[in-house]
KOLVOMI-269574 format. One record per residue (C-alpha): residue number from 0; x, y, z; chain. Coordinates in nm, 3 decimals, always signed. Layout:
BEGIN
+-----+---------+---------+---------+-----+
: seq :    east :   north :      up : mol :
+-----+---------+---------+---------+-----+
: NUM :       X :       Y :       Z :   A :
...
+-----+---------+---------+---------+-----+
//
This chain:
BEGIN
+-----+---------+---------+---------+-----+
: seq :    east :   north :      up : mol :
+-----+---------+---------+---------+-----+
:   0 : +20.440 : +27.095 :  -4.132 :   A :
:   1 : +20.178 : +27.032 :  -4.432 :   A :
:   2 : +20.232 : +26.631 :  -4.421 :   A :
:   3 : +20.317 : +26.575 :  -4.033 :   A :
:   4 : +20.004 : +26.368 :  -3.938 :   A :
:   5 : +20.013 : +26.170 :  -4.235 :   A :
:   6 : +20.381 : +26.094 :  -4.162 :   A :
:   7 : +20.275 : +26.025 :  -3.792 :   A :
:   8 : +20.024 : +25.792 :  -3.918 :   A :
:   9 : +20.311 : +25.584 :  -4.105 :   A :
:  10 : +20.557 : +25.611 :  -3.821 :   A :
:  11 : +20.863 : +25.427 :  -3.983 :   A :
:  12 : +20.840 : +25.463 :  -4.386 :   A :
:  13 : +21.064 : +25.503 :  -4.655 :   A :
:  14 : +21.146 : +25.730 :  -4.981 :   A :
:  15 : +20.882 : +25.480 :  -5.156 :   A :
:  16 : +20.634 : +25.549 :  -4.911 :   A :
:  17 : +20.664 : +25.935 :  -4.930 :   A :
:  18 : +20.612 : +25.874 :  -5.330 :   A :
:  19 : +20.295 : +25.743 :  -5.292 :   A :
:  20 : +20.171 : +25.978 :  -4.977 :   A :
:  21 : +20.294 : +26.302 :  -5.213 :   A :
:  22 : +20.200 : +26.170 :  -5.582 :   A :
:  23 : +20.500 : +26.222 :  -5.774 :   A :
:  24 : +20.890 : +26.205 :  -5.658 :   A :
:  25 : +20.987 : +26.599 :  -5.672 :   A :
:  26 : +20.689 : +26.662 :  -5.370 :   A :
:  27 : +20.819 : +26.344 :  -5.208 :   A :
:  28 : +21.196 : +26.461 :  -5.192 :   A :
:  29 : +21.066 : +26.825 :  -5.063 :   A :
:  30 : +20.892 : +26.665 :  -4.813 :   A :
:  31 : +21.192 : +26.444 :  -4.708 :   A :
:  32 : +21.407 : +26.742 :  -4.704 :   A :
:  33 : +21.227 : +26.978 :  -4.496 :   A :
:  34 : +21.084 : +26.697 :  -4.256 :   A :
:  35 : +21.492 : +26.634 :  -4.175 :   A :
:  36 : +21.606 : +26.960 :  -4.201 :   A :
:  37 : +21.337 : +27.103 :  -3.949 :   A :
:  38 : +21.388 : +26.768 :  -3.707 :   A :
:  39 : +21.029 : +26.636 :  -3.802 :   A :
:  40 : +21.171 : +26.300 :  -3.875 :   A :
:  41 : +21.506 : +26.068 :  -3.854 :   A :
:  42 : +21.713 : +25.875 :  -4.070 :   A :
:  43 : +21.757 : +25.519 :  -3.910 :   A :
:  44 : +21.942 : +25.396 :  -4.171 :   A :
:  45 : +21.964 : +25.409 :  -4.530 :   A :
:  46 : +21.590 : +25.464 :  -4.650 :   A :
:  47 : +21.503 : +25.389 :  -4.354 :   A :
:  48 : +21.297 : +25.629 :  -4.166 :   A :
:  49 : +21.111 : +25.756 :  -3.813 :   A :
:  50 : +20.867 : +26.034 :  -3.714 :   A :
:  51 : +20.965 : +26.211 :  -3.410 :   A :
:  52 : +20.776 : +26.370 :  -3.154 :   A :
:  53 : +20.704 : +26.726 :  -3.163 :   A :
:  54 : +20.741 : +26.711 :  -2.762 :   A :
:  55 : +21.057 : +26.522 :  -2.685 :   A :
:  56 : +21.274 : +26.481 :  -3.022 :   A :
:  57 : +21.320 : +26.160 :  -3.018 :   A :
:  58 : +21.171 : +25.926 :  -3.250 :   A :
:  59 : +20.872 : +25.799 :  -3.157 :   A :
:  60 : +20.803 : +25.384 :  -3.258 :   A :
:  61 : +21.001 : +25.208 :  -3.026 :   A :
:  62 : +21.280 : +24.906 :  -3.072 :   A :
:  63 : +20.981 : +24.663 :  -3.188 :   A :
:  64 : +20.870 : +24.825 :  -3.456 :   A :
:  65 : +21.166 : +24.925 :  -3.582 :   A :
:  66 : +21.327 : +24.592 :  -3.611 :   A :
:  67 : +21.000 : +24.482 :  -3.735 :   A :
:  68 : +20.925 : +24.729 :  -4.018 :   A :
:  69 : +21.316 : +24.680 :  -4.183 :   A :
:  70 : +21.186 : +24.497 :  -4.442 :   A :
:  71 : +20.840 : +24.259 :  -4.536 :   A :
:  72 : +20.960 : +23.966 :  -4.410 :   A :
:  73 : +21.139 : +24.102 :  -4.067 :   A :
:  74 : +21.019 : +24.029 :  -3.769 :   A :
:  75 : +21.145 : +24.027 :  -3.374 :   A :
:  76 : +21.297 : +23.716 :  -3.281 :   A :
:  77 : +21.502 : +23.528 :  -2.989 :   A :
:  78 : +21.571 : +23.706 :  -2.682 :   A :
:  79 : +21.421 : +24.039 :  -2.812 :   A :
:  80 : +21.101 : +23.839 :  -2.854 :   A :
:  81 : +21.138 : +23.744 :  -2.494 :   A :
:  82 : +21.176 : +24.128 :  -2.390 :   A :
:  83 : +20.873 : +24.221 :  -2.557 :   A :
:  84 : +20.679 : +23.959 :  -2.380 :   A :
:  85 : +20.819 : +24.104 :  -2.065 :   A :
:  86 : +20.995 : +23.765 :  -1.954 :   A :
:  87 : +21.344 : +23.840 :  -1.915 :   A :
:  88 : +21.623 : +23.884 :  -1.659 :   A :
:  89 : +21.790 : +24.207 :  -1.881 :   A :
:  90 : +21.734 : +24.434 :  -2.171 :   A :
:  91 : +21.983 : +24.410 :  -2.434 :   A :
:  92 : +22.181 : +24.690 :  -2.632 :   A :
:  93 : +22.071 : +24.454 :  -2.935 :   A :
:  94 : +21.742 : +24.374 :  -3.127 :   A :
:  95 : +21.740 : +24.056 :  -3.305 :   A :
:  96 : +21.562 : +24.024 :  -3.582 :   A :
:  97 : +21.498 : +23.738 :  -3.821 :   A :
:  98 : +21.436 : +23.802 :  -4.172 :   A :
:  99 : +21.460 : +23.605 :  -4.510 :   A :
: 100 : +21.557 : +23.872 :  -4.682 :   A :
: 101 : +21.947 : +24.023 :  -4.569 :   A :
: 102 : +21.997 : +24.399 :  -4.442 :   A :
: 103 : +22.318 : +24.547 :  -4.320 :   A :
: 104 : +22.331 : +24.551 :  -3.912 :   A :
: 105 : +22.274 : +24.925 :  -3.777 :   A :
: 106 : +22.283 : +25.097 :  -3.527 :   A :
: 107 : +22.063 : +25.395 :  -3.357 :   A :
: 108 : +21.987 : +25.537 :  -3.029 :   A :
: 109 : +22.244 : +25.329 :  -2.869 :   A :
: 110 : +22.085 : +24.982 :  -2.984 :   A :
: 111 : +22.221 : +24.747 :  -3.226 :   A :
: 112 : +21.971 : +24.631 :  -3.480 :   A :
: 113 : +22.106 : +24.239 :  -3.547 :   A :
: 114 : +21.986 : +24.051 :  -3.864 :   A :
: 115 : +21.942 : +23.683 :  -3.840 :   A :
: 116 : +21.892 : +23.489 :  -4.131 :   A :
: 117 : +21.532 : +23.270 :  -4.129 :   A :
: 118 : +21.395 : +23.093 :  -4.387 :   A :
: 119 : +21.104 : +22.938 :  -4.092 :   A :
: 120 : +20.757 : +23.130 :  -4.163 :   A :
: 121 : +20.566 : +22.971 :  -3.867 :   A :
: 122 : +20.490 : +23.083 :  -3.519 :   A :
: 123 : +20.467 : +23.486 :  -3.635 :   A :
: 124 : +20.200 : +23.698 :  -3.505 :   A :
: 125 : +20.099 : +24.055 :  -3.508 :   A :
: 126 : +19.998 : +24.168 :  -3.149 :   A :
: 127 : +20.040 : +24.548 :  -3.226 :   A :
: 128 : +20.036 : +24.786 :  -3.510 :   A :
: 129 : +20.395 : +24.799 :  -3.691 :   A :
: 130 : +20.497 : +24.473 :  -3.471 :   A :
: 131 : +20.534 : +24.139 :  -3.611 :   A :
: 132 : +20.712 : +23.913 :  -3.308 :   A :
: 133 : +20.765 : +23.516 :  -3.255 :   A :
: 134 : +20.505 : +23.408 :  -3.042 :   A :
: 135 : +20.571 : +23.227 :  -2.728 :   A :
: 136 : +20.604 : +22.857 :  -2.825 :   A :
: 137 : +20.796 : +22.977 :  -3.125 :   A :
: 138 : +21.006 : +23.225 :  -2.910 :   A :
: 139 : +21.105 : +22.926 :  -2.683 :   A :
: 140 : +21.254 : +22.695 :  -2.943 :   A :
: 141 : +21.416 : +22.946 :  -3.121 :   A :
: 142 : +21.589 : +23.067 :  -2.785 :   A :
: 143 : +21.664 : +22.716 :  -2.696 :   A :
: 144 : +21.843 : +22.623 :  -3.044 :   A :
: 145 : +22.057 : +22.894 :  -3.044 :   A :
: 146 : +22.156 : +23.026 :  -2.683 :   A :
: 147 : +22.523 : +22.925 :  -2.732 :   A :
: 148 : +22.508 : +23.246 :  -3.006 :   A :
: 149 : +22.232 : +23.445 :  -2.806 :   A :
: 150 : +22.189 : +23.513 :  -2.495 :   A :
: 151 : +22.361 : +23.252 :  -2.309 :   A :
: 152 : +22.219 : +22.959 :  -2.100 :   A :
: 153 : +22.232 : +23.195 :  -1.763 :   A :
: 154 : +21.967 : +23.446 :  -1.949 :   A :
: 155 : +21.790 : +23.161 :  -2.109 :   A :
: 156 : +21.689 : +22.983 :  -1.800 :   A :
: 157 : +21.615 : +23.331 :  -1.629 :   A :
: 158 : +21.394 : +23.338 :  -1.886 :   A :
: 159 : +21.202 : +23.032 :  -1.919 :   A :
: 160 : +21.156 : +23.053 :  -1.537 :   A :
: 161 : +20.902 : +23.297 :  -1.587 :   A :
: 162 : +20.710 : +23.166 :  -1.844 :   A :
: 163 : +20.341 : +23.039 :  -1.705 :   A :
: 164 : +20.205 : +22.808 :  -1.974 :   A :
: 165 : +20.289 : +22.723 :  -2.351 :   A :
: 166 : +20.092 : +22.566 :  -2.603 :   A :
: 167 : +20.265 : +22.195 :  -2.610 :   A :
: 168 : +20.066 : +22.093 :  -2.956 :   A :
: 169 : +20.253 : +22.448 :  -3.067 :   A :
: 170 : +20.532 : +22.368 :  -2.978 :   A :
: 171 : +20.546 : +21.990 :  -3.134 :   A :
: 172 : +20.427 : +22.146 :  -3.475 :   A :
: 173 : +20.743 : +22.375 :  -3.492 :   A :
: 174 : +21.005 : +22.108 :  -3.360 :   A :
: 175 : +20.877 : +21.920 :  -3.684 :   A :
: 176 : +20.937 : +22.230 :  -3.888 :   A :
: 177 : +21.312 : +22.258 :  -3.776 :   A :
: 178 : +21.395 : +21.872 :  -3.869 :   A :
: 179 : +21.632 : +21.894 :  -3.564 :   A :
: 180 : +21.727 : +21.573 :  -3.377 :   A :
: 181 : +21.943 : +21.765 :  -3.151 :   A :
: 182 : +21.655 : +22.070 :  -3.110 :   A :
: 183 : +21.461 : +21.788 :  -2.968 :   A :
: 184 : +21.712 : +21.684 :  -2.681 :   A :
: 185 : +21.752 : +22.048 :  -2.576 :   A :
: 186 : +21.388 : +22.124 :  -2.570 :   A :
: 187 : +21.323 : +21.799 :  -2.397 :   A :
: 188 : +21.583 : +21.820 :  -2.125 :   A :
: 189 : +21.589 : +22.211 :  -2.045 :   A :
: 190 : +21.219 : +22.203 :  -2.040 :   A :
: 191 : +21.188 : +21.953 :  -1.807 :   A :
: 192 : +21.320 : +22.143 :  -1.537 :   A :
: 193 : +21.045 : +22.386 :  -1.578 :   A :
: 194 : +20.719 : +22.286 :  -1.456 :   A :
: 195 : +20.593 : +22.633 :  -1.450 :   A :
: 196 : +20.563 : +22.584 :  -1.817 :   A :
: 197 : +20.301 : +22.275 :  -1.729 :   A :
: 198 : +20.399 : +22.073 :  -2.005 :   A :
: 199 : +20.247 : +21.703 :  -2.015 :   A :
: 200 : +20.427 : +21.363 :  -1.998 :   A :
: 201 : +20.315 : +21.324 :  -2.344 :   A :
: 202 : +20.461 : +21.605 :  -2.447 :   A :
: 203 : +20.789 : +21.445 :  -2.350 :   A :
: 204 : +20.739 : +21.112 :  -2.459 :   A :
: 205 : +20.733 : +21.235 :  -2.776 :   A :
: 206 : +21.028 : +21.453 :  -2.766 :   A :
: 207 : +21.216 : +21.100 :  -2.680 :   A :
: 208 : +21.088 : +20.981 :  -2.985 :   A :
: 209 : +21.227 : +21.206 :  -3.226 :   A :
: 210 : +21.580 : +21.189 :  -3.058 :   A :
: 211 : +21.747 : +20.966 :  -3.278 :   A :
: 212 : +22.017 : +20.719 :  -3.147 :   A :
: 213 : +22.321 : +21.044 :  -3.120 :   A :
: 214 : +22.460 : +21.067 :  -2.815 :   A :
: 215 : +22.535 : +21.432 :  -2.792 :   A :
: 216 : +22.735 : +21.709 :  -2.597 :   A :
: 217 : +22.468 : +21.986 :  -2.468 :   A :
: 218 : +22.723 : +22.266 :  -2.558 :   A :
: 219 : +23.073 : +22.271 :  -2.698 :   A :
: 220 : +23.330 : +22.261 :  -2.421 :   A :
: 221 : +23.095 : +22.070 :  -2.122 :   A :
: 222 : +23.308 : +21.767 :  -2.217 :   A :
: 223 : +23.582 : +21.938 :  -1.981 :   A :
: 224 : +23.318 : +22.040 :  -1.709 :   A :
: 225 : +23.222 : +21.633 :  -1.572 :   A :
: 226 : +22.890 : +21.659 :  -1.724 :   A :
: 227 : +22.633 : +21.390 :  -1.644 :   A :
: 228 : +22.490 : +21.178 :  -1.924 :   A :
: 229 : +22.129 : +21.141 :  -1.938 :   A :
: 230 : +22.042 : +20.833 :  -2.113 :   A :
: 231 : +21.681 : +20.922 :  -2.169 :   A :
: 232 : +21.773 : +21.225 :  -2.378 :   A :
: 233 : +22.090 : +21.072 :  -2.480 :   A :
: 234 : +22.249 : +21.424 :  -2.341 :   A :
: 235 : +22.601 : +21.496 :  -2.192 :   A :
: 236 : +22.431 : +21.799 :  -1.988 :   A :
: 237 : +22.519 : +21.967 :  -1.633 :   A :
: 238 : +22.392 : +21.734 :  -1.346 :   A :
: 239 : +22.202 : +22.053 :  -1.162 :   A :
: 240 : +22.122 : +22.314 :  -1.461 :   A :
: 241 : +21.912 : +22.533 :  -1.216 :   A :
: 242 : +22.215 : +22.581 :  -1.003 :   A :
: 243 : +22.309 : +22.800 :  -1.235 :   A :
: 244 : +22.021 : +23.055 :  -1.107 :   A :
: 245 : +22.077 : +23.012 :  -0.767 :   A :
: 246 : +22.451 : +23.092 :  -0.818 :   A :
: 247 : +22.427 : +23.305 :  -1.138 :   A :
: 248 : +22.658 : +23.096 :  -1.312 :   A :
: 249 : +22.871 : +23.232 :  -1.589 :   A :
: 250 : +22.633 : +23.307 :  -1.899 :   A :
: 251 : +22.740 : +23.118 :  -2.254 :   A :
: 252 : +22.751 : +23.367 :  -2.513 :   A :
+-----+---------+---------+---------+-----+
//
């Protein structure tokens, strides 16, 4: 095909995109046409497009850049973020991705493509070509503030436990971002189990400071599980969280 490499060069595009590659819109739909009909490329959703490989069929940019190419402003977020990083316990059926502009959920190749509302532009970095991902500090706190909807506390610990080192100053800047009392009693008291993480003292001190005076329930429902109250993060939490990966504990979805 005339336009292959140039559509191998784009590797996700859209009907816009194969406008400007043909110079005018009759070429461009020609070009769309044949490219499907002859199993060149895939629709992914609507306007939404993938090169394939001449070799295998199947399409060839993988889960990250797909989520990550949806739109300008998506990017790969939460536990997805944490798979591309190569730091979890499981690969999920479904990519999250955080955008501030909405798109329908889809599906393709099996995997659910998620949307997640964001209207947070911090903490986003480009470590490939056609990938834009949270970075690690970022990737953390978002993970942390929302594993009662993602993931669940099992995977998030998994998780965490095999993250080396994080950028503390990083990770201080962002808590400020979210304007989260709450964030900061999470972050504070799940991340002080983790000393692989080598977080300071100071780093911790000043979580306490941003706490507030709420006394708060970790997740909804501990109230019936005799959680223990820990006064210096003013936390109803469970007395031995880490038990949960000896055990493998029931995830919280």
């Amino acid at each position: 095909m005339k336009y292959y490499s140039e559509l191998l060069k784009l590797g996700l595009f859209t009907k816009e995109d194969i406008n400007q590659l043909a110079g005018n819109q009759d070429t461009a739909k020609s070009i769309l046409r044949s490219a499907l009909h002859n199993g060149y490329i895939e629709r992914l959703r609507h306007n939404y497009y993938a090169v394939k490989s001449l070799e295998t069929g199947q399409a060839i940019p993988n889960r990250f850049a797909i989520g990550s190419k949806i739109n300008s402003s998506a990017y790969i977020s939460h536990h997805t973020a944490f798979e591309y990083y190569g730091m979890t316990n499981q690969v999920f059926s479904t990519v999250y991705i955080s955008s501030a502009m909405k798109f329908k959920d889809f599906f393709h190749d099996g995997v659910k493509y998620k949307y997640l509302s964001s209207k947070q532009n911090f903490g986003i970095i480009k470590p490939a070509s056609h990938i834009k991902v949270t970075d690690m500090e970022r990737t953390i706190l978002d993970n942390i503030k929302d594993f009662t909807k993602i993931g669940g506390l099992e995977e998030l610990l998994r998780c965490l436990s095999m993250v080396t080192v994080a950028d503390e100053e990083k990770l201080l800047s962002y808590l400020a971002e979210y304007k989260n009392q709450f964030l900061y009693q999470k972050v504070g008291y799940i991340l002080s189990h983790f000393e692989n993480i080598k977080l300071s003292q100071a780093f911790f001190s000043l979580c306490k400071q941003m706490i507030g005076k709420s006394k708060r329930y970790f997740y909804d429902g501990i109230q019936s599980e005799s959680p223990k109250y820990y006064s210096e993060w003013q936390l109803f939490a469970p007395g031995d969280l880490l038990k949960l990966l000896d055990e493998g504990g029931d995830a919280i979805v």
